[in-house]
C-alpha positions in Angstrom: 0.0 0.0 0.0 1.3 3.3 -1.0 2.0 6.2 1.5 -0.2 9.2 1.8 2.7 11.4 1.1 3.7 9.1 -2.1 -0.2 9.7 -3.3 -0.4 13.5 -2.5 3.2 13.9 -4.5 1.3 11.6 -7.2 -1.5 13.6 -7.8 0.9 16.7 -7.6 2.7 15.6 -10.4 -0.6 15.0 -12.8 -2.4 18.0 -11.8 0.4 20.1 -12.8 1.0 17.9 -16.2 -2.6 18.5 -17.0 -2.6 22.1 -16.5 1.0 22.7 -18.4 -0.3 22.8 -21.5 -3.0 25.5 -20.2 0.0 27.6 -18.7 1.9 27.4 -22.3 -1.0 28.9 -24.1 -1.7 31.6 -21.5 2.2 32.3 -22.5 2.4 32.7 -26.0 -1.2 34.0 -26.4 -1.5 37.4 -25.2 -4.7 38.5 -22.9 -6.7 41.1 -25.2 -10.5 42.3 -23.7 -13.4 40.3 -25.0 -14.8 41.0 -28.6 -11.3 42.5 -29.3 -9.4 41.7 -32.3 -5.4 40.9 -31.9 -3.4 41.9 -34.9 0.1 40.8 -35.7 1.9 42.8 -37.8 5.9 42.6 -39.3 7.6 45.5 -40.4 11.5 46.6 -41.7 13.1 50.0 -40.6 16.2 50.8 -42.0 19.0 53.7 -41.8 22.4 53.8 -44.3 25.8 55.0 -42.6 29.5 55.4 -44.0 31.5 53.0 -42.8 34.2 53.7 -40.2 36.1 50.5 -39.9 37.3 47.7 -41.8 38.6 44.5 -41.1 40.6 42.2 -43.0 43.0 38.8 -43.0 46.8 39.1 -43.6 49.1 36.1 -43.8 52.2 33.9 -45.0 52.0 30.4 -46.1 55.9 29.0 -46.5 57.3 25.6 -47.0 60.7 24.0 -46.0 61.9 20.1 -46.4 61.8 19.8 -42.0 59.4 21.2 -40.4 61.5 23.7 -38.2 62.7 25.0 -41.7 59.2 25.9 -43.1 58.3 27.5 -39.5 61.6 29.2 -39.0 61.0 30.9 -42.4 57.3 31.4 -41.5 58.4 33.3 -38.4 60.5 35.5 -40.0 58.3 36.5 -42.8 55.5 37.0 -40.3 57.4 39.3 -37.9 58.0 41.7 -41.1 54.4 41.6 -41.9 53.5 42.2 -38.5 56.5 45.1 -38.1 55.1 46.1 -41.4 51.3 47.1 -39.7 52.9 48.9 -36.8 54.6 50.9 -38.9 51.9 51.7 -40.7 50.0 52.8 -37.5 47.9 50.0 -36.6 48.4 49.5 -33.1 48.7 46.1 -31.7 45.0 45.7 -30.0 44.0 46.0 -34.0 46.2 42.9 -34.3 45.4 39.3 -33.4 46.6 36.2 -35.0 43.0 33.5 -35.6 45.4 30.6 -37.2 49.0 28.8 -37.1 49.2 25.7 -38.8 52.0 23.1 -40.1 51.8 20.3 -42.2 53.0 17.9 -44.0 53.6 18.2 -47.5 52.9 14.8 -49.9 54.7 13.3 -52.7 52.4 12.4 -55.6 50.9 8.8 -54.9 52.5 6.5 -57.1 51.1 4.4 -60.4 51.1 0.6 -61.4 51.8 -0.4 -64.5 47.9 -0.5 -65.6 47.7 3.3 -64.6 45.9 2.7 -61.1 47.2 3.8 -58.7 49.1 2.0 -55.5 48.4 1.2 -52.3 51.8 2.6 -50.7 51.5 5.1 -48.0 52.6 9.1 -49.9 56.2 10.0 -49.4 56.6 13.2 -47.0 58.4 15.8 -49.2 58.2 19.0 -47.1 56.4 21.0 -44.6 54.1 24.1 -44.8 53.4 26.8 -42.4 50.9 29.1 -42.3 50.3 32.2 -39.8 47.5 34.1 -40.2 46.2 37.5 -38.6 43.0 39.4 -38.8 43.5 43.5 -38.7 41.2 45.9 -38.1 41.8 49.2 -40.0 40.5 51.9 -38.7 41.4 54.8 -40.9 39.9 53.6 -44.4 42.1 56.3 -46.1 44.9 54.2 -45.4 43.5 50.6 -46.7 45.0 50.4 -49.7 48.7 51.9 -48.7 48.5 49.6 -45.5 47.4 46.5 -47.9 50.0 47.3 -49.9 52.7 47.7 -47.3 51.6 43.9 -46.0 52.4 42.5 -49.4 55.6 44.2 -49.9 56.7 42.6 -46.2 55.9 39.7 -47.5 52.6 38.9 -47.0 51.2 36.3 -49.4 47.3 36.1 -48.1 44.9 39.0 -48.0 41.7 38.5 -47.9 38.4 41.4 -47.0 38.1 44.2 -46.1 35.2 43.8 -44.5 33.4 47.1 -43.3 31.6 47.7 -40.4 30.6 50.5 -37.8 33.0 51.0 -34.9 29.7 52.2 -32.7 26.8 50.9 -34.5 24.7 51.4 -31.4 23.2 54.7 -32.8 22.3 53.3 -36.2 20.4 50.6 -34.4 18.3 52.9 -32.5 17.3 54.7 -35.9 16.5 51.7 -37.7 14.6 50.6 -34.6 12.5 53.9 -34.6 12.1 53.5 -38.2 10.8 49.8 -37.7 7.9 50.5 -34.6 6.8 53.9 -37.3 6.7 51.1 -39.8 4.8 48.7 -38.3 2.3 51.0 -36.7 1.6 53.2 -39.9 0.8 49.1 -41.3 -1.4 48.5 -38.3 -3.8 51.9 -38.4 -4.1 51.0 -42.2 -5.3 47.3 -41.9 -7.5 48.6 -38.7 -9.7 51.4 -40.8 -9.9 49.2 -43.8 -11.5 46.8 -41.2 -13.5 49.5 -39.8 -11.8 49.6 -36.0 -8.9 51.3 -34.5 -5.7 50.8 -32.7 -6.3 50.4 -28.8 -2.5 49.6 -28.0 0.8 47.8 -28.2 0.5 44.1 -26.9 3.9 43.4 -27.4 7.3 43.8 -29.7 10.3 41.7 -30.9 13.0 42.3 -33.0 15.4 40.7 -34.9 17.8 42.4 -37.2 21.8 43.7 -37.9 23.8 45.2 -40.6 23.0 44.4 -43.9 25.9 45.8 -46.4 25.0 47.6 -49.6 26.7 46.4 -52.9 30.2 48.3 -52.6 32.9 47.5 -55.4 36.4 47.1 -53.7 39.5 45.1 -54.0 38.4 41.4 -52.4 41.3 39.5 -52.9 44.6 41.6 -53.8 47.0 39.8 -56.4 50.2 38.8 -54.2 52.2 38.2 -57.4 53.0 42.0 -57.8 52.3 44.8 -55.7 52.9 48.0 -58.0 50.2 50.1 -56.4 48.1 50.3 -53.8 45.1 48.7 -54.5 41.9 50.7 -54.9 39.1 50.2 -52.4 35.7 52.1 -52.0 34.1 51.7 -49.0 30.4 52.6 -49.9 27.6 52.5 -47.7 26.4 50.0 -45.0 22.7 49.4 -44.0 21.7 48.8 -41.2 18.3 46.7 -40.7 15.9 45.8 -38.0 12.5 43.8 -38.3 10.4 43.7 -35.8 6.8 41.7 -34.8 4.6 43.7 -33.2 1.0 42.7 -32.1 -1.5 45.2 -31.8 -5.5 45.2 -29.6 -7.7 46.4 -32.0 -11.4 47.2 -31.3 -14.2 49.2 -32.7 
């Protein structure tokens, strides 16, 4: 025979499985008076800024017969690169290295006779080393000189820039403003072609971030030859907010 205290935890346990699904609707269904009608509407706002910052990869791949040769050379040609942004003003919080790699190298696996190929394990010819650091520029004047600098250092990987805002936080709240005007402007129109009105805001969400405008620019430099500094146009970047609002309407 079961304990009272086992049977009162018992029935604890159903009464509260029975009403959970009661509590999850009372959750995501917002409480509107009687006879009201709730309307969900989703809007866009939007605002355009000048980029202030860019961003961009810089590194050296190198390849020796031992690995110590391939990373010794790697080390050196990296510490001129990296001498090479100083000196070009970036300061070293703009600086931070995201990979360093070394591997082997392979020898071409061997045919047979019949032109398939063998079973043998690939000869190890060499090592290569990689070192790879991301750079935040943050006077866009200088991109293209700075670029430019990196590959005469040695530098045989650039890849970006990427642009971005160095305090977006502004934008947002303009594209946010421009999102509720949106969505409220949508709201009063399907309320009078439904013959009520607007009583008030049930509630909002957002979702949203910078969205870049098509911008021509210099994506991948050539490391071959560096007679120039490369050309890059920053553009414009938009920034872009959506947001779900649900609105009590009533007569």
């Amino acid at each position: 025979m079961k304990s009272p205290r086992l049977l009162a935890a018992a029935a604890f346990t159903a009464l509260a499985l029975a009403s959970a699904p009661a509590a999850m609707a009372q959750q995501t269904t917002p409480a509107i008076e009687a006879g009201h009608t709730l309307l969900t509407v989703s809007a866009e706002g939007s605002t355009t800024r000048t980029p202030d910052m860019a961003s961009y990869s810089a590194g050296v791949t190198t390849q020796g017969k031992t690995a110590s040769e391939a990373m010794g050379a790697n080390s050196q040609a990296m510490a001129r690169v990296i001498a090479a942004l100083k000196k070009a003003g970036v300061a070293d919080k703009d600086i931070q290295t995201t990979n360093l790699s070394l591997n082997p190298v392979y020898a071409e696996p061997k045919r047979q006779p019949d032109g398939s190929f063998s079973g043998e394990p690939r000869e190890i010819v060499g090592y290569q080393a990689t070192n790879t650091v991301n750079v935040r520029q943050r006077k866009l004047a200088d991109t293209g000189k700075v670029i430019d600098a990196l590959v005469t250092a040695g530098a045989n990987q650039v890849n970006g820039p990427d642009f971005t805002l160095s305090e977006p936080a502004a934008a947002q709240d303009e594209a946010r403003v421009d999102a509720i005007k949106t969505a409220r402007a949508r709201a009063d129109l399907y309320a009078r072609a439904a013959g009520l009105r607007v009583v008030r805001i049930v509630s909002i969400s957002e979702s949203g971030g910078f969205s870049p405008m098509p911008v021509m620019y210099a994506r991948k430099a050539s490391m071959d030859m560096a007679a120039a500094a490369p050309p890059v146009a920053a553009g414009e970047l938009q920034m872009s907010v959506n947001v779900t609002v649900q609105f009590e309407l009533a007569q």
